[in-house]
C-alpha positions in Angstrom: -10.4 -75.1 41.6 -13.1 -73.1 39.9 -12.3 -70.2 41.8 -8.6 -70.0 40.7 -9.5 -70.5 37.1 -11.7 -67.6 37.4 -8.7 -65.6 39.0 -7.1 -66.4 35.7 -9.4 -65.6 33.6 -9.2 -62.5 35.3 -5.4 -61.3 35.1 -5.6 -62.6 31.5 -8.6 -60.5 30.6 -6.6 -57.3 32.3 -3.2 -58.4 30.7 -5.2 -57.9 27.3 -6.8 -54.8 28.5 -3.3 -53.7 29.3 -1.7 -54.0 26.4 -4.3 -53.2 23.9 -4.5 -49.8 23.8 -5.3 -46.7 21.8 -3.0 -44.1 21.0 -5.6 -41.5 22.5 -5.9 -43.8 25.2 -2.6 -44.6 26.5 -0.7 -41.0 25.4 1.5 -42.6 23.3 2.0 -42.0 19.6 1.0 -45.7 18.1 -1.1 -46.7 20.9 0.0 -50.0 22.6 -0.3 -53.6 21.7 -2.8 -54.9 18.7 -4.2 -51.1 19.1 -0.7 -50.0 18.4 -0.2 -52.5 14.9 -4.0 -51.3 14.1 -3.2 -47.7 14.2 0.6 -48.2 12.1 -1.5 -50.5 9.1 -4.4 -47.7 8.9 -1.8 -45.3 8.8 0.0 -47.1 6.4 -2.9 -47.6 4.4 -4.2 -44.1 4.0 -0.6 -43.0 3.4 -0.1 -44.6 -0.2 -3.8 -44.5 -0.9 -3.4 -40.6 -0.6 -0.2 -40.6 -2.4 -1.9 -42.3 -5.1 -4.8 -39.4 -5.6 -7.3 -41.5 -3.7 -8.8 -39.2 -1.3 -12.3 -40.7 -0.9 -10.3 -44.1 -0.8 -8.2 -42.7 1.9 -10.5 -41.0 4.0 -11.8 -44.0 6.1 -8.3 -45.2 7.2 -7.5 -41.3 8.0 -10.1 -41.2 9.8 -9.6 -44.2 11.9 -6.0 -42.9 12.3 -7.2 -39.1 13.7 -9.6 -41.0 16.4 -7.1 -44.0 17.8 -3.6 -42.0 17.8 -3.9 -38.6 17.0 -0.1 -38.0 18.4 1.4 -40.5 15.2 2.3 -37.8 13.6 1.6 -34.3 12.3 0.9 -35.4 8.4 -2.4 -36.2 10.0 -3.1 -33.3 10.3 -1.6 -31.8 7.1 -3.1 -34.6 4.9 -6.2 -34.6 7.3 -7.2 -31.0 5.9 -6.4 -31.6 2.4 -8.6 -34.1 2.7 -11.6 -32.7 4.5 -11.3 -29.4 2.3 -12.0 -31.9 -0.5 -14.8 -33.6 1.4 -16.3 -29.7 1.6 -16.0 -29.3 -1.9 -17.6 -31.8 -3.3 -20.8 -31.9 -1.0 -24.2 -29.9 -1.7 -25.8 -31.4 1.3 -25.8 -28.4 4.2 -25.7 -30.8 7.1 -22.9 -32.8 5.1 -20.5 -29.6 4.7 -21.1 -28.6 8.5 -20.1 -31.5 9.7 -16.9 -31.9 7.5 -16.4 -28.0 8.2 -16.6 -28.8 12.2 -13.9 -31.7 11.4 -12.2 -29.5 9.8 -11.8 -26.8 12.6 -11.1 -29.5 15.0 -8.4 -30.4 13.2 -7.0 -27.2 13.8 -7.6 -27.6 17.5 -6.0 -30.9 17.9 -3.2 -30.1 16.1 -2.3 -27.3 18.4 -3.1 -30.0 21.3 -0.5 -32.7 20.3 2.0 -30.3 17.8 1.3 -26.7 19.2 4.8 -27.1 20.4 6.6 -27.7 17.3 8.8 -24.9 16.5 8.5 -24.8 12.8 4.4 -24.2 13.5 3.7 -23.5 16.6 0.1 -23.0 18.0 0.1 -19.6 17.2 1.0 -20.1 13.4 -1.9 -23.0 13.3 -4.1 -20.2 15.2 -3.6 -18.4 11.5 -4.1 -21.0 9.7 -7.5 -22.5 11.2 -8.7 -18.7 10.9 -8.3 -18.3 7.2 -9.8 -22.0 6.7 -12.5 -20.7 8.5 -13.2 -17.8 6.5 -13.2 -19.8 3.2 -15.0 -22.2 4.6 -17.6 -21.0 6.7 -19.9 -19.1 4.6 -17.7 -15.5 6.1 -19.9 -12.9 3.4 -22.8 -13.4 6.1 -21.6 -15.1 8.7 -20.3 -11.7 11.2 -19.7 -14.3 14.1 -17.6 -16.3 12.3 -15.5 -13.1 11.2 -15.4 -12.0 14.5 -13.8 -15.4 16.2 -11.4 -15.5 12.7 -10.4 -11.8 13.6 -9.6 -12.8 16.9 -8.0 -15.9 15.8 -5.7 -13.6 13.6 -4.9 -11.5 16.2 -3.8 -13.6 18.4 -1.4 -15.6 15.9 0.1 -12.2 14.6 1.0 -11.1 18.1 2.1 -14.6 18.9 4.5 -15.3 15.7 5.4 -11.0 15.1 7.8 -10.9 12.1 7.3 -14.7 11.4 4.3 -14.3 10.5 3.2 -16.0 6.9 2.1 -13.4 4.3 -1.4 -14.8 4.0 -1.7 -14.3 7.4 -1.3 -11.1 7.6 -2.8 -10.0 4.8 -6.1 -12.2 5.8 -6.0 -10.2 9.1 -5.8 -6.9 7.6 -8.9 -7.9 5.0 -11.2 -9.5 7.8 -10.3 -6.4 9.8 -11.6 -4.0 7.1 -14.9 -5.9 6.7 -15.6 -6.2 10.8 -15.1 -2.1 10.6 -17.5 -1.7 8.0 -19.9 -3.9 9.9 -19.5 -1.7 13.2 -17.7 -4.2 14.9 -14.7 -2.7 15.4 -13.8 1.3 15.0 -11.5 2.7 12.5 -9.0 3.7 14.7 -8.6 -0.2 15.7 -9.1 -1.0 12.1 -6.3 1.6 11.1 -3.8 0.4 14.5 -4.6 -3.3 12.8 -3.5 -2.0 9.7 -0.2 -0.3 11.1 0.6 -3.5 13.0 0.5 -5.5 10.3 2.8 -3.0 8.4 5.4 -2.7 11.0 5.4 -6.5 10.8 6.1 -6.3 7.2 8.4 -3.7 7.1 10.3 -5.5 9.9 11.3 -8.3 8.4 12.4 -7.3 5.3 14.9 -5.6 7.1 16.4 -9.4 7.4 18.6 -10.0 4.9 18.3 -13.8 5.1 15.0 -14.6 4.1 14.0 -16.2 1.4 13.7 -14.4 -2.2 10.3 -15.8 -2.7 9.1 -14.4 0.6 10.5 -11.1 0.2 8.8 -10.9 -3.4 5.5 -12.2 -1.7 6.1 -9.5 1.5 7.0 -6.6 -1.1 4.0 -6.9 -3.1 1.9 -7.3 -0.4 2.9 -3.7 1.1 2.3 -2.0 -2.2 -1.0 -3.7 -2.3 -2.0 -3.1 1.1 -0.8 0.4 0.9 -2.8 1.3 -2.6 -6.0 -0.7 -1.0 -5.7 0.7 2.7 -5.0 4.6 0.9 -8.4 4.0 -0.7 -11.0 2.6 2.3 -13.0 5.5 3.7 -11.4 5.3 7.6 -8.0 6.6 5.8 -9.1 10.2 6.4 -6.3 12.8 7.2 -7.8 13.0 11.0 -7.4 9.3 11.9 -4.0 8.8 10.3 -3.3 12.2 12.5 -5.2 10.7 15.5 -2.8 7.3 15.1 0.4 8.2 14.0 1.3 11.4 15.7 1.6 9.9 18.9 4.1 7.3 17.4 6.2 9.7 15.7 8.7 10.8 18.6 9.3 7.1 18.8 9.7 6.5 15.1 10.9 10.0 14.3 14.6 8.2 13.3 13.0 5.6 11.8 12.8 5.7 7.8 10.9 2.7 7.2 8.5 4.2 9.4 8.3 7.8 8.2 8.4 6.7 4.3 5.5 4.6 5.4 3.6 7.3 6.8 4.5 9.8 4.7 3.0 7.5 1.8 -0.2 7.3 3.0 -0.5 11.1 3.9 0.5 11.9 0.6 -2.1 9.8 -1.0 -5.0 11.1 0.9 -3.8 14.5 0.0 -2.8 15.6 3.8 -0.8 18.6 2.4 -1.7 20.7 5.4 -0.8 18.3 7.9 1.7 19.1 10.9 2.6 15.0 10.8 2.9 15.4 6.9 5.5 18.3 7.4 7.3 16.6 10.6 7.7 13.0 8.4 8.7 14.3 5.4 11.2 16.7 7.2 12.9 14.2 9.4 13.0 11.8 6.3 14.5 14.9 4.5 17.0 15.1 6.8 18.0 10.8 7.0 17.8 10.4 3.5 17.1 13.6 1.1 15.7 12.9 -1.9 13.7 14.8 -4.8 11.1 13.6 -3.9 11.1 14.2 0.1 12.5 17.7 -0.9 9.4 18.3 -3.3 6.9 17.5 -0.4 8.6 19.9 1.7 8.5 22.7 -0.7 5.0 21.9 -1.8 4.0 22.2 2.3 5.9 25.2 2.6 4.2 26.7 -0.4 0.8 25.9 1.1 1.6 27.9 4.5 3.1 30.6 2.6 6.2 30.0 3.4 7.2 31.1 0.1 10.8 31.8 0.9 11.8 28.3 2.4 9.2 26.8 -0.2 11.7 28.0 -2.8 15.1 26.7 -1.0 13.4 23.1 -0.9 12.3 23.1 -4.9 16.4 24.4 -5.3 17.5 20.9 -3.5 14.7 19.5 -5.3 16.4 20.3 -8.4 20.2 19.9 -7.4 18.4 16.0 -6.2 16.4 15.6 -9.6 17.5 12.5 -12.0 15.7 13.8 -14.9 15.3 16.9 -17.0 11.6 16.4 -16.8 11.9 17.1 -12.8 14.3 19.4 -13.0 12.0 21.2 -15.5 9.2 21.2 -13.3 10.7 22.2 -10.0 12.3 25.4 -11.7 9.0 26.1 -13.3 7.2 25.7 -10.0 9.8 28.4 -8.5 9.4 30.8 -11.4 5.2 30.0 -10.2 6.1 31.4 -7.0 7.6 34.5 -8.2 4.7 35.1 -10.7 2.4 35.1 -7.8 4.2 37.5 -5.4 4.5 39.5 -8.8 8.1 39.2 -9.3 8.1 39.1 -13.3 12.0 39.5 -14.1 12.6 36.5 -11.9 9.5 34.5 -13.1 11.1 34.9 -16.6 15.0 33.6 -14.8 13.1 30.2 -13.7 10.8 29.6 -16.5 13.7 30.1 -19.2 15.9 27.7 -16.6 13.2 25.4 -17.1 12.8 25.5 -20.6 16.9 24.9 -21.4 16.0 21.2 -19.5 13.1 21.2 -20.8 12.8 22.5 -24.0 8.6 21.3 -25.0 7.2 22.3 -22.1 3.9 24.8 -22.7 3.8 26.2 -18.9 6.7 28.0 -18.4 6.0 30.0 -21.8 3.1 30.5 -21.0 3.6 32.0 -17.7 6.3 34.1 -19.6 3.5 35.8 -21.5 1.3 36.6 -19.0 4.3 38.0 -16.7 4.6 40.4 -20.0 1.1 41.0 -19.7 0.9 42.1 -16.4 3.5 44.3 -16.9 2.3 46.2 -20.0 1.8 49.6 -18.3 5.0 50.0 -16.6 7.1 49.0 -19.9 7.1 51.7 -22.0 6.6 55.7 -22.0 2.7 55.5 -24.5 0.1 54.0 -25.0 1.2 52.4 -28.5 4.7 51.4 -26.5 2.3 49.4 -23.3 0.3 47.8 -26.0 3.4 46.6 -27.8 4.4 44.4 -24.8 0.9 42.6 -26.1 2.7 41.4 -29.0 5.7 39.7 -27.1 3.4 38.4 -24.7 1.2 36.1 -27.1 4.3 35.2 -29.1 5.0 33.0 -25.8 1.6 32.0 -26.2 1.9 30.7 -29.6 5.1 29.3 -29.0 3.4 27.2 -25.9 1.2 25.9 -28.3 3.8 25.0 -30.9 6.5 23.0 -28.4 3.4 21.4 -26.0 0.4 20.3 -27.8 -1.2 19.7 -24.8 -1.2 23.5 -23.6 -2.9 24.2 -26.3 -6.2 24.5 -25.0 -5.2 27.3 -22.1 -2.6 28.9 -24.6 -5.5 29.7 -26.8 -7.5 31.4 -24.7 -4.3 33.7 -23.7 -4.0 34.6 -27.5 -7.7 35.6 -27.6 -7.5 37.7 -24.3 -4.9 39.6 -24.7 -5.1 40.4 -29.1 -7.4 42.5 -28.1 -5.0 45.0 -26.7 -2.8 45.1 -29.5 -2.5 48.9 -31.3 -5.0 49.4 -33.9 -4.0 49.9 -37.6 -4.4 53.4 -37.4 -1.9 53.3 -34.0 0.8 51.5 -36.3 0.8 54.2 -39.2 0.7 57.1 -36.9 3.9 55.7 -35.3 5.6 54.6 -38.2 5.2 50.7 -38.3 4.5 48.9 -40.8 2.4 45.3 -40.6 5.1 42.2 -40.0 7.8 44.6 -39.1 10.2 43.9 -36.4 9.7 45.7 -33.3 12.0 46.1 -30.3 10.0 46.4 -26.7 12.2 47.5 -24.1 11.8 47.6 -20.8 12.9 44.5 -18.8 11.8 42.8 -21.5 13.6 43.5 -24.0 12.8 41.8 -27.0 12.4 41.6 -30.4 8.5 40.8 -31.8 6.3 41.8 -35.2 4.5 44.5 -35.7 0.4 43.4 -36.0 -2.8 45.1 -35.8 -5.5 43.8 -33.6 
């Protein structure tokens, strides 16, 4: 008899056993049994504790929660940092806050156990965001290891999620990335290839039409920023943005996203006498001309003394212009050209084009004088006639002055060169001339000016 009661006591004792059990335990989401109503009343409780701003009041039901069925649901894990973070910030203790920062990653890590296949955040999206918790939280100024597993963190979840990608994300992997290179961890080719992933990724998916306003305000302001920041670093030399790109660009070469992106940051490192500079702008040129992408071209051109096809880009650059103030400066950078292969007449014909758009600006007057100048001994048949031209030239210089304030400075010092070569007084009588009076030069020039001594 004693023996069967004993039997009893037995199944009854493993009946309990059976069907008292933790979520963690048994796999299931509640847990089984009086395990299973424990686990729905904590859950319950920490739920409208939390909702009502309680977080210290909620933390010990949370917590029970976390440990007894950690597949409940993924608010666990969503509140569960929002807690901890709190937890962290309101500790001075160091053994206090490295504890709750260890929670806190191991959130991060059990949430990619039981949820890592949900397809809104997936374990690569929670890969992201356990790295940039990480860095706020675990002291990342001094701490290179820690940057190191973030980085890799990072990396992984960019590759994993590609376009989908959040924004902070990305722009947390490109910032760790920066700060691993300048601590030798990483070269600044891998730091720049980083950078250029993280663009392409950028770039790709605003080419979606369908995504949210806020998101492609977020993703456009980060590319400016990143683009302004990246142009600025010290890797962003003109030899590693060769040493990267130009490998990429038969791939990319009919891509405009691409070449505008390039093309940027060549430009603003001043890689004028790059062959990738020239090839981008060209081919971008070609998809979609543009002032500006014409301008480059000319400017390049003008560099390698190309002077002739320099010239036939700043003419699209004008016909493409949507102001007078461009169109103003390309002429006056053609009638530059001419000066400088001494080609006066035609220096005059583009500066005067640039001054009927363009009607106060000092440069092209002033490079009207000194075209004068230059040209005072072949205008004329005496001396008194090739110091006239003096006369004409510094009224352009004055005239410089007068429209464009601010080419006042170099017009001056024109005036006071070349006075000096005016005819004396004594010139002026023996010729007939009077002080003030009109004068004709001829020549090319061809203009009226007054009669002064110097």
């Amino acid at each position: 008899m004693k023996k069967v009661n004993l039997i009893g006591i037995g199944l009854i004792l493993s009946i309990t056993t059976m069907v008292a059990q933790t979520g963690a335990a048994s796999g299931t989401r509640y847990g089984i049994g009086e395990d299973s109503i424990r686990c729905v009343r904590h859950y319950s409780l920490y739920s409208e504790t939390l909702k009502n701003g309680d977080i210290n009041g909620a933390y010990d039901d949370w917590l029970i929660v976390l440990e007894e069925c950690p597949m409940a649901n993924v608010n666990i894990y969503i509140d569960g940092v929002r807690m901890v973070r709190h937890k962290i910030a309101n500790t001075r203790d160091p053994q206090e806050r490295k504890e709750y920062f260890d929670l806190l990653m191991r959130l991060f890590d059990m949430r990619m156990q039981y949820f890592g296949n949900d397809n809104r955040t997936p374990a690569n999206a929670i890969k992201g965001m356990k790295a940039i918790e990480m860095l706020n939280f675990g002291n990342n100024k001094d701490n290179i290891e820690i940057q190191k597993v973030a980085y890799k963190l990072l990396e992984e979840s960019v590759e994993g999620m590609g376009i989908n990608s959040q924004p902070a994300v990305l722009e947390t992997y490109k910032l760790i990335a920066l700060q691993i290179y300048q601590k030798k961890e990483i070269d600044g080719i891998t730091y720049i290839e980083t950078f250029s992933k993280v663009m392409d990724l950028v770039e790709a998916r605003l080419k979606n039409p369908s995504i949210p306003e806020n998101t492609r305000n977020s993703l456009e302001q980060f590319k400016t920023r990143a683009e302004q920041w990246f142009s600025e670093t010290d890797v962003a030399t003109c030899e590693n943005l060769e040493k990267i790109f130009f490998p990429q660009f038969e791939e990319n070469k009919d891509d405009l996203t691409w070449l505008k992106r390039v093309s940027s940051l060549l430009a603003r490192k001043a890689c004028e006498d790059s062959e990738l500079f020239y090839k981008t702008a060209e081919y971008q040129h070609n998809i979609e001309p543009s002032y500006a992408t014409a301008y480059g071209l000319a400017k390049m051109n003008e560099n390698a003394e190309n002077y002739d096809r320099a010239i036939e880009f700043y003419n699209q650059a004008i016909e493409l212009s949507e102001t007078n103030d461009q169109k103003g400066l390309f002429n006056f950078l053609i009638a530059r050209i001419h000066f400088g292969r001494g080609n006066y007449q035609q220096t005059r014909v583009f500066a005067n084009r640039a001054l009927e758009v363009r009607p106060n600006y000092g440069a092209p007057l002033i490079l009207i004088g000194r075209s004068y100048a230059l040209s005072a001994s072949n205008v004329g048949t005496n001396d008194f006639e090739y110091r006239a031209v003096y006369w004409a030239a510094v009224d352009k210089f004055i005239r410089a002055r007068t429209v464009d304030p601010s080419s006042a400075t170099e017009a001056n010092n024109y005036v006071r060169t070349y006075s000096v070569y005016f005819p004396s007084s004594e010139e002026i009588f023996m010729q007939g001339f009077k002080d003030g009076e009109s004068y004709r030069v001829g020549g090319w020039i061809n203009e009226s000016t007054t009669v002064r001594p110097k």
